[in-house]
C-alpha positions as CSV (number, residue, x, y, z in Angstrom):
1,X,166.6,44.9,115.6
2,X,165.2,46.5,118.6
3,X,162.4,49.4,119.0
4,X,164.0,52.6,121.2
5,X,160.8,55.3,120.6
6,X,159.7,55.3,117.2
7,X,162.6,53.8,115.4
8,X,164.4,50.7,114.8
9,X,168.0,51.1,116.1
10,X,170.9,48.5,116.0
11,X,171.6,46.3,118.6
12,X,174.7,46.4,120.9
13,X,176.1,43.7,123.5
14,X,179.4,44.5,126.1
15,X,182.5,43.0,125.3
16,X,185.4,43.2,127.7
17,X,186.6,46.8,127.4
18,X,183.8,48.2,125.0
19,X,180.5,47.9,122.9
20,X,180.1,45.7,119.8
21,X,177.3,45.0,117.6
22,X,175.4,42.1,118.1
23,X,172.0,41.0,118.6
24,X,171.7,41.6,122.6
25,X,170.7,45.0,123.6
26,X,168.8,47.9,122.7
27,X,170.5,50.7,121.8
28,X,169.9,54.2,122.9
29,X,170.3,57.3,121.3
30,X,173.5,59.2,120.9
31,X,175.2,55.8,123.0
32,X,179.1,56.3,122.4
33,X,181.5,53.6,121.6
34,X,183.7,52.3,122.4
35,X,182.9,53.0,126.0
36,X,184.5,51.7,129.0
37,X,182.7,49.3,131.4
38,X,183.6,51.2,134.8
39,X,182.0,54.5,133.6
40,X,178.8,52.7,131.7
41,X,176.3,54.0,134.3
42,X,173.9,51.4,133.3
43,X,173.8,51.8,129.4
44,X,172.4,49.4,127.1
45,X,174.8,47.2,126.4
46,X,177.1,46.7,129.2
47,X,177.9,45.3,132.1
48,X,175.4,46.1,135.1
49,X,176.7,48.1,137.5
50,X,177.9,45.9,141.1
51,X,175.9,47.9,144.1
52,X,175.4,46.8,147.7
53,X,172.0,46.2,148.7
54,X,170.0,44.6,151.5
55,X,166.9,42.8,151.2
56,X,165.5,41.2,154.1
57,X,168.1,42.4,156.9
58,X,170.8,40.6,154.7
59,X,173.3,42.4,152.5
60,X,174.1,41.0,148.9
61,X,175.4,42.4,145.7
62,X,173.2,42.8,142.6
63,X,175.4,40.5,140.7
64,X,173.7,37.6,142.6
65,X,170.4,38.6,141.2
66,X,171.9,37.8,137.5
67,X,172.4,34.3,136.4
68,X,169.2,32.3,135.6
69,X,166.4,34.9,134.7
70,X,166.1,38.4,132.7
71,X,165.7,40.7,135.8
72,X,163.5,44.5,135.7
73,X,165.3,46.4,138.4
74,X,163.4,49.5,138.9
75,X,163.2,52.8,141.1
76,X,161.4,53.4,144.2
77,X,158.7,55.2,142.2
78,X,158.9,52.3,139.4
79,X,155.8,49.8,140.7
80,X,154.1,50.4,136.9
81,X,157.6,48.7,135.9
82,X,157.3,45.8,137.7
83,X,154.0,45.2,137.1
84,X,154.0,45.9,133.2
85,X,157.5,43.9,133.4
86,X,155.5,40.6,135.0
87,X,152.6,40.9,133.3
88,X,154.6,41.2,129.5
89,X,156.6,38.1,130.6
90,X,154.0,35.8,131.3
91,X,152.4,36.3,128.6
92,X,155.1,36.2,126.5
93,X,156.5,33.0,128.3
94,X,159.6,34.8,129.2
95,X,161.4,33.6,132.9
96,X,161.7,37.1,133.8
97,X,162.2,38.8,138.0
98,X,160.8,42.3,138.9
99,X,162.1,44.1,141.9
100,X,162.3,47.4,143.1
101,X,165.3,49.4,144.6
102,X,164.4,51.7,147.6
103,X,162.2,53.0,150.0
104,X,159.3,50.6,150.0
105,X,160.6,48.2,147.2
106,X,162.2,44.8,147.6
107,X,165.5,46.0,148.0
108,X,167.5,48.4,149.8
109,X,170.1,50.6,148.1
110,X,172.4,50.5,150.7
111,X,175.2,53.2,149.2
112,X,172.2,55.4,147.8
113,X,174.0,54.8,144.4
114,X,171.3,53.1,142.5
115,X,169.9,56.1,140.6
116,X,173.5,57.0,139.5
117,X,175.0,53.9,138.7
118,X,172.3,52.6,136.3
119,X,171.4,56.3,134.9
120,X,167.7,55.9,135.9
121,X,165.6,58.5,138.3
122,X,163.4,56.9,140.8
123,X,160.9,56.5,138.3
124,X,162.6,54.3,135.7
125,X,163.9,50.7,135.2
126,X,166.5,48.6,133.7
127,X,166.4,45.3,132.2
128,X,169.2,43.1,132.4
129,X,169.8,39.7,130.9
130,X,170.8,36.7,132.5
131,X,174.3,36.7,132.0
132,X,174.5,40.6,133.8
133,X,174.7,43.1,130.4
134,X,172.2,45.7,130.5
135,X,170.0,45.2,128.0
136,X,167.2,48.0,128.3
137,X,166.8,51.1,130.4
138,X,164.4,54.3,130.6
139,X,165.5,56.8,132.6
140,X,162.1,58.1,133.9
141,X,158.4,56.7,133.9
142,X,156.3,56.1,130.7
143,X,152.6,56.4,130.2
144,X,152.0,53.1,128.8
145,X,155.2,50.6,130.4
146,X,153.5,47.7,129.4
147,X,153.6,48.4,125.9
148,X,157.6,49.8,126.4
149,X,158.0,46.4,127.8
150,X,156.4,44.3,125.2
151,X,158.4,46.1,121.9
152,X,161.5,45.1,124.0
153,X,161.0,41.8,125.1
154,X,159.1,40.8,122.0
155,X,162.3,40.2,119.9
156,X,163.6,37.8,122.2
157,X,160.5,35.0,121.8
């Protein structure tokens, strides 16, 4: 089971078309299902969202940043992410990437659709596993991330 606020919720993972019940994700409240993959926005449980972005003068997709590692993607405004995100998986011994989309992060969001594909402000973050399903998102900041981060990532260890 997975932590989402103050209660225990079930856990969801993205099958072809919809959502099903498995140990994966964390759910959020009042998630529908079933729930098709092109109109997820970036919810628990599905596929992430395909975007163009640039980092370094060179354009990729964020599909090539799934694969081998959990990966934090967070908002301009989402450094306390990243760090919290880093910090919880080394000391939980989780292989785990940080970045940040937009002005002053490590990537560029080349479309401007970050915020509304992933259903996340500036401020918030998204936590995808390594085979691309979203497995964790908050929409805006939090006052202690670190301690967000650790109640998520502590049921995979």
């Amino acid at each position: 089971m997975a932590h989402v606020g103050s209660e225990v919720k079930g856990i969801i993972m993205a099958g072809k078309d919809d959502m099903y019940r498995l140990a994966a994700a964390c759910a959020e409240e009042g998630a529908r299902q079933p729930e098709h993959l092109h109109v997820s926005r970036g919810r628990p449980g599905t596929r992430a969202p395909h975007l163009l972005l640039e980092r370094n003068g060179k354009q990729l997709c964020t599909c090539v940043l799934f694969g081998e590692h959990f990966v934090l993607l967070a908002g301009a405004d989402g450094a306390a992410w990243r760090d919290a995100a880093l910090q919880v998986a080394n000391r939980l011994g989780i292989r785990l990437v940080a970045r940040r989309i937009g002005v002053g992060g490590d990537l560029v969001d080349v479309e401007g659709r970050w915020p509304s594909a992933y259903g996340v402000s500036s401020s918030g973050a998204v936590l995808v596993r390594p085979d691309g399903l979203v497995m964790w998102r908050a929409e805006l900041s939090v006052e202690h991330p670190e301690q967000t981060l650790e109640a998520v990532l502590a049921d995979l260890v």
